[in-house]
C-alpha positions in Angstrom: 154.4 95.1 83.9 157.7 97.1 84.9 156.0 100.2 84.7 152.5 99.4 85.9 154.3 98.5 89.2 157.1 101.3 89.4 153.3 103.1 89.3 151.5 101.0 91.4 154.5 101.3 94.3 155.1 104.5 94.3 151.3 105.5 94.8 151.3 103.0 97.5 154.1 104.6 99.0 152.8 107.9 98.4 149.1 107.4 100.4 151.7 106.1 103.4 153.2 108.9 103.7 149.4 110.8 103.4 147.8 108.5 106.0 145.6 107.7 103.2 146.4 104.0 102.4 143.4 102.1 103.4 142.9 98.3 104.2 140.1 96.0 104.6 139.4 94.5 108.0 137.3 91.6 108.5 134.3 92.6 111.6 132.1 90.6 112.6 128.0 91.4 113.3 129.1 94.9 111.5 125.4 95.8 111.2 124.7 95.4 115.1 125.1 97.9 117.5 128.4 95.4 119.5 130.5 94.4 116.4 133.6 92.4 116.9 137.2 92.4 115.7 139.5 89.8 116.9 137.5 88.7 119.4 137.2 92.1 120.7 133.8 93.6 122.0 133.3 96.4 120.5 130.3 99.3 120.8 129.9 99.7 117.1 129.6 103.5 116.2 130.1 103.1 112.1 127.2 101.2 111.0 124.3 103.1 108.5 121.6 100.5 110.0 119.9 103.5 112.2 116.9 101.9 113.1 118.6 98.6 113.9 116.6 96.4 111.9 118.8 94.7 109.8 118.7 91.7 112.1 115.3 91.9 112.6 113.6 88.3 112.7 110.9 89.7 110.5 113.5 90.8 107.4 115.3 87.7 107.6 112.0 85.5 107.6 111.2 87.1 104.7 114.8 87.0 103.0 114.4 83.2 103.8 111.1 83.1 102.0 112.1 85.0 98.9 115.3 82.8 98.5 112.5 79.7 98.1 111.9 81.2 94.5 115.7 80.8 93.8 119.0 82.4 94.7 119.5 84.9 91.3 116.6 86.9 89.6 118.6 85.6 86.6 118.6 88.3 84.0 118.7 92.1 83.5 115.5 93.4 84.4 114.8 94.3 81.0 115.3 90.3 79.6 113.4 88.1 82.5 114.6 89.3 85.2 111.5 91.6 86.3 109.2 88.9 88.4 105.9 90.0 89.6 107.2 90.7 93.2 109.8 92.7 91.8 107.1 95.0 90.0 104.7 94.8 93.5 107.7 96.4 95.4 107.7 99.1 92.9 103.9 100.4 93.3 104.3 99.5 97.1 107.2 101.8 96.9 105.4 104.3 94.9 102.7 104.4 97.5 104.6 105.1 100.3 106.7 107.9 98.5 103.4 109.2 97.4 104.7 109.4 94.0 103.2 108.3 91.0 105.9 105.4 89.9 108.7 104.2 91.3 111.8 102.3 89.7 113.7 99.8 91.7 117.6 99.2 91.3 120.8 97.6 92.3 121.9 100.5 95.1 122.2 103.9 95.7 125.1 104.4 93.3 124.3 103.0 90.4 120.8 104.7 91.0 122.5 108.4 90.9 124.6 107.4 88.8 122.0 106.0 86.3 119.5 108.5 86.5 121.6 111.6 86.6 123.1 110.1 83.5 119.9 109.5 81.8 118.3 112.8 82.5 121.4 114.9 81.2 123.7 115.6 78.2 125.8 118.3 76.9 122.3 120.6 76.8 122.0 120.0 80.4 123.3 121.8 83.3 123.8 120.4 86.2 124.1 122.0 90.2 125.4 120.1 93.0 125.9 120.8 96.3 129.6 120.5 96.8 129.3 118.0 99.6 126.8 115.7 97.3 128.1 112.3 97.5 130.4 110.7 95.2 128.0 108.8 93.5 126.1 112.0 92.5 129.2 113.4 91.3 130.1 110.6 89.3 126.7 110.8 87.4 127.3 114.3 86.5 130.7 113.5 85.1 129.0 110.7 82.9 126.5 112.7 81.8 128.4 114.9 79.5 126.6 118.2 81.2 127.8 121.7 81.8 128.9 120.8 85.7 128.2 123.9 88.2 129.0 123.1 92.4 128.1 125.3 94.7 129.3 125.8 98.3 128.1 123.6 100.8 124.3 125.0 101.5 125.4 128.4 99.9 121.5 129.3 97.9 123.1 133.1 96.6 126.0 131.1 95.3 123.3 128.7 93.2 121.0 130.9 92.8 123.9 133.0 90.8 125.2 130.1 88.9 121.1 129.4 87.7 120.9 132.9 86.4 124.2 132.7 84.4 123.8 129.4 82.9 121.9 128.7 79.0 121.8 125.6 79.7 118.0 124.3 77.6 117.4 122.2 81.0 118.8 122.6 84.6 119.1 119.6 87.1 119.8 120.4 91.1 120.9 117.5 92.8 121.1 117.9 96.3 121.8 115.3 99.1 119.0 115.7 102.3 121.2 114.3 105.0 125.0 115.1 104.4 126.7 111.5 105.1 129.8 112.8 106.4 128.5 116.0 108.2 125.5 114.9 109.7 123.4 118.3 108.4 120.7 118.7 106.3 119.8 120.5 103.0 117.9 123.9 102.7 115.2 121.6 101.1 112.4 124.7 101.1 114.5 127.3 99.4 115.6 124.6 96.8 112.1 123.7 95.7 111.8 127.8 95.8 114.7 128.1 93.3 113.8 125.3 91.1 110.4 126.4 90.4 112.1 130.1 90.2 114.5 128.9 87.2 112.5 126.2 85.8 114.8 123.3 86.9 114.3 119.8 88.3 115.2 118.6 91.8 116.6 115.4 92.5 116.8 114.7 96.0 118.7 111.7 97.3 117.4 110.6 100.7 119.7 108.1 101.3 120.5 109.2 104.9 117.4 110.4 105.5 114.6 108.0 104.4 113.2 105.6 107.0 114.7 108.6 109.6 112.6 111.6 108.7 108.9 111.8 107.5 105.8 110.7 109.7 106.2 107.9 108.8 109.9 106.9 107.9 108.9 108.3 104.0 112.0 110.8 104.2 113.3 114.2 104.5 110.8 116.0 102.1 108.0 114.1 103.8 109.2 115.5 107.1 109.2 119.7 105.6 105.5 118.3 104.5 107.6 118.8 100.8 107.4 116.2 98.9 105.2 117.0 96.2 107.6 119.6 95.5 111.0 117.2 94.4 111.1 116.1 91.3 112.9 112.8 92.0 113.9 111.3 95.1 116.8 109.0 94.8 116.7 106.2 98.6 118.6 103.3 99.4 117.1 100.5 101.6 120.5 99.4 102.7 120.6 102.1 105.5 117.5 102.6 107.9 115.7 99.8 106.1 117.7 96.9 106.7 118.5 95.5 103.8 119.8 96.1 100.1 119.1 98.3 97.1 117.8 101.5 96.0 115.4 103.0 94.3 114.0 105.8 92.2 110.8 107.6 93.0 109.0 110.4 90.4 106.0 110.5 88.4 105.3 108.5 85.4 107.2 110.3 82.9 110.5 110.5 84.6 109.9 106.8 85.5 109.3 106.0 82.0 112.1 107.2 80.9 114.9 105.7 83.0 113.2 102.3 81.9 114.3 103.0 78.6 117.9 105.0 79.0 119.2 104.2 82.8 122.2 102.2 81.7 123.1 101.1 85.5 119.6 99.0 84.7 119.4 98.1 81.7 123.1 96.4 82.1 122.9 95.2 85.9 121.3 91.8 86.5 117.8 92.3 88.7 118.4 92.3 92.6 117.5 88.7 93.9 114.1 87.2 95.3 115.5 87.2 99.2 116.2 91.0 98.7 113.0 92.5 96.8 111.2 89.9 100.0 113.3 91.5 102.2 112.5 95.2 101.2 109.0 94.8 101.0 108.7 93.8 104.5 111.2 96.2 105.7 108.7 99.0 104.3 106.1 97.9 107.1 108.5 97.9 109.6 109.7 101.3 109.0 105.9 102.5 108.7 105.5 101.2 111.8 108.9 102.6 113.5 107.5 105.8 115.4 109.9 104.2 118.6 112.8 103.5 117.3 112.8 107.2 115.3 111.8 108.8 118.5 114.9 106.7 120.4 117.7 107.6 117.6 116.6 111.6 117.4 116.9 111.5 121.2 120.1 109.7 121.3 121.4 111.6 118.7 121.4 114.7 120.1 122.2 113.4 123.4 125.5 112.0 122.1 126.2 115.3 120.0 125.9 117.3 122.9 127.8 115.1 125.0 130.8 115.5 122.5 130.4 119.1 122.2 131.2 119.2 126.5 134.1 117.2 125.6 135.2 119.4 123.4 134.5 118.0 120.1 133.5 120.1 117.0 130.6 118.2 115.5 129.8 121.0 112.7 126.5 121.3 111.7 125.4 118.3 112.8 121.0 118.0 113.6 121.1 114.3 112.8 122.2 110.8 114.0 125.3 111.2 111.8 128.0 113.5 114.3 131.5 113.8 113.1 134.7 115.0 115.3 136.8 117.1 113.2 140.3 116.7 114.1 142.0 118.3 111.1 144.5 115.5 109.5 144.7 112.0 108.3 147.4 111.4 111.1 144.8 112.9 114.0 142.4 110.1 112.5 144.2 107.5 112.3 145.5 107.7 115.9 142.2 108.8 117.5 140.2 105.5 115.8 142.8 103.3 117.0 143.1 104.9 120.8 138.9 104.6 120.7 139.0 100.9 119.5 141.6 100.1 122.1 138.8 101.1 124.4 136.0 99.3 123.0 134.6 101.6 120.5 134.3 101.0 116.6 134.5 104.3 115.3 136.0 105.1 112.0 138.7 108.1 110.4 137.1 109.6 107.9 139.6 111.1 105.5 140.4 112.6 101.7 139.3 112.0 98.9 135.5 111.4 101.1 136.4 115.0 102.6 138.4 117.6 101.7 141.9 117.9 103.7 141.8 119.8 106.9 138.4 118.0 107.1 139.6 115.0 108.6 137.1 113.6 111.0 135.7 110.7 113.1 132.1 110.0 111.9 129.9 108.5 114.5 126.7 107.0 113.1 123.7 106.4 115.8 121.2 103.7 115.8 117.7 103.0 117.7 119.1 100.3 119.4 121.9 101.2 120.9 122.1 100.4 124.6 122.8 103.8 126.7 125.1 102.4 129.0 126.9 101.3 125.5 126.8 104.7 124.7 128.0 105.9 127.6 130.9 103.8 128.0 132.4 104.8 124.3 131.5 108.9 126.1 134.0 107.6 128.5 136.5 106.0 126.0 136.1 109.8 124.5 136.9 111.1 127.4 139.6 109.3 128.4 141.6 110.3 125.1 141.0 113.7 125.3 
């Protein structure tokens, strides 16, 4: 072991000296729009539940109910583990997609990761956006496929590295909403250059679904697109409330990742509370014209408040809004002077973005409290 810790210390040591070292810290009611740490009330800017429903008395009725039917789904999917309810979600998730099938798995990693894997192979090539998220990047990897990355939103740039490539079959995988910048893809000139080259389109609406859409169905619902992406890769674990992901494409596709999506086949099937959960979090969100209307107008609100102070939020058209700052150390020191004055508001820093990309991401929700809002405006204020 003399070696593995020599290792082990000195890359300690090193992401000290980077402001990179990270450490967990217990919060309490992270999900809620007040979180605590230490006892310390805190307006909770960091949380993904955007339409505030994780504590919703509806999703946990339901979680209660499904956890009647036992605490583990017991198997892999593929062995026992695929109840009836499980395969209910699934067309009720199709449905509201619009898509023919739908596939539903442990979270929005291993779905990327899965599906991008099962799709390609060394015949394959694959374009990414180069602010996709991890998870997207780490499918590509697995895959074995020619990898191509793009600048961030940059169509000539893709449309260049399409003409060049040989590859037999072409995969674009493009993020809708950016997690760490808050913008959104070029969604119509994808679906342009996809058909162009004769590629497929995954779209991962992670940030977007339950946000966009007339009826929380996502980004491409919302561009009146979605007959036009191939895939759509969602998680429920952001505007829905709950846990999980899924895949949604026609038939074929869905077929197909039944048969060769490792992070399925291998993963034990989520449990009864959660599939309960997610099936009655789909109604909500159907029925969450408010609380959309409250987080767009928020949102921007807050964005525009921060551009006054002085703040450069990027791109930013969402209810995700960073602050770049421009180093680990400007981070750091910024999320701890905000939390000293009541606001939960997390550095964002390499490897999740480049370096010189260094950021505070603020993440909105429905219901949020303006004067809650205010008073972390004021808390930004009163550092700058």
């Amino acid at each position: 072991m003399t070696s593995w810790n020599s290792w082990l210390e000195s890359e300690r040591a090193r992401r000290e000296a980077e402001a990179l070292e990270r450490r967990l810290q217990s919060t309490e009611h992270p999900a809620e729009p007040i979180a605590y740490r230490g006892g310390k009330r805190l307006v909770n800017l960091s949380s993904n539940n955007y339409l505030g429903l994780a504590g919703h008395p509806a999703l946990i009725e339901a979680a209660a109910r499904g956890a009647a039917a036992g605490a583990s789904a017991g198997s892999s999917r593929l062995v026992v583990g695929n109840d009836p309810a499980t395969a209910a979600l699934e067309e009720k998730i199709a449905a509201f997609k619009g898509a023919e099938a739908a596939l539903v798995v442990g979270s929005g990693y291993l779905a990327n990761v899965g599906a991008i894997a099962a799709l390609c192979g060394r015949d394959t090539a694959i374009f990414l956006d180069r602010l996709d998220h991890a998870s997207i990047v780490d499918g590509a990897r697995l895959s074995g496929a020619e990898l191509n990355r793009y600048r961030h939103r940059d169509l000539d740039q893709l449309e260049e590295l399409l003409a060049k490539s040989g590859a037999t079959r072409k995969l674009i995988v493009t993020d809708t909403v950016f997690s760490m910048d808050g913008d959104t893809a070029p969604l119509r000139e994808l679906v342009e250059l996809k058909d162009r080259h004769g590629a497929l389109l995954l779209a991962d609406d992670a940030h977007g679904g339950g946000v966009f859409g007339p009826h929380g169905e996502g980004y491409a619902h919302e561009l009146d697109l979605a007959d036009r992406v191939d895939l759509t890769v969602g998680t429920f674990s952001k505007a829905f409330g709950v846990y999980g992901a899924y895949v949604s494409a026609d038939r074929t596709l869905i077929d197909h990742l039944v048969s060769t999506c490792r992070t399925l086949i291998y993963s034990t099937a989520l449990p009864p509370a959660v599939i309960a959960a997610i099936d009655t979090s789909l109604d909500l969100v159907a029925a969450a014209d408010d609380r959309r209307r409250d987080l767009h107008a928020k949102s921007e609100h807050f964005r525009a408040r921060l551009t006054e102070l002085g703040f450069d939020t990027g791109a930013s058209t969402t209810q995700i809004v960073p602050a770049l700052v421009g180093s680990s150390e400007r981070a750091l020191e910024l999320a701890r002077a905000l939390e000293e004055r009541g606001v939960l508001a997390v550095a964002i820093r390499p490897p999740t973005v480049p370096a010189g990309a260094e950021r505070i991401r603020f993440s909105l929700m429905a219901t949020h409290e303006d004067a809650d809002l205010e008073s972390a405006l004021e808390a930004l204020a009163g550092v700058v």
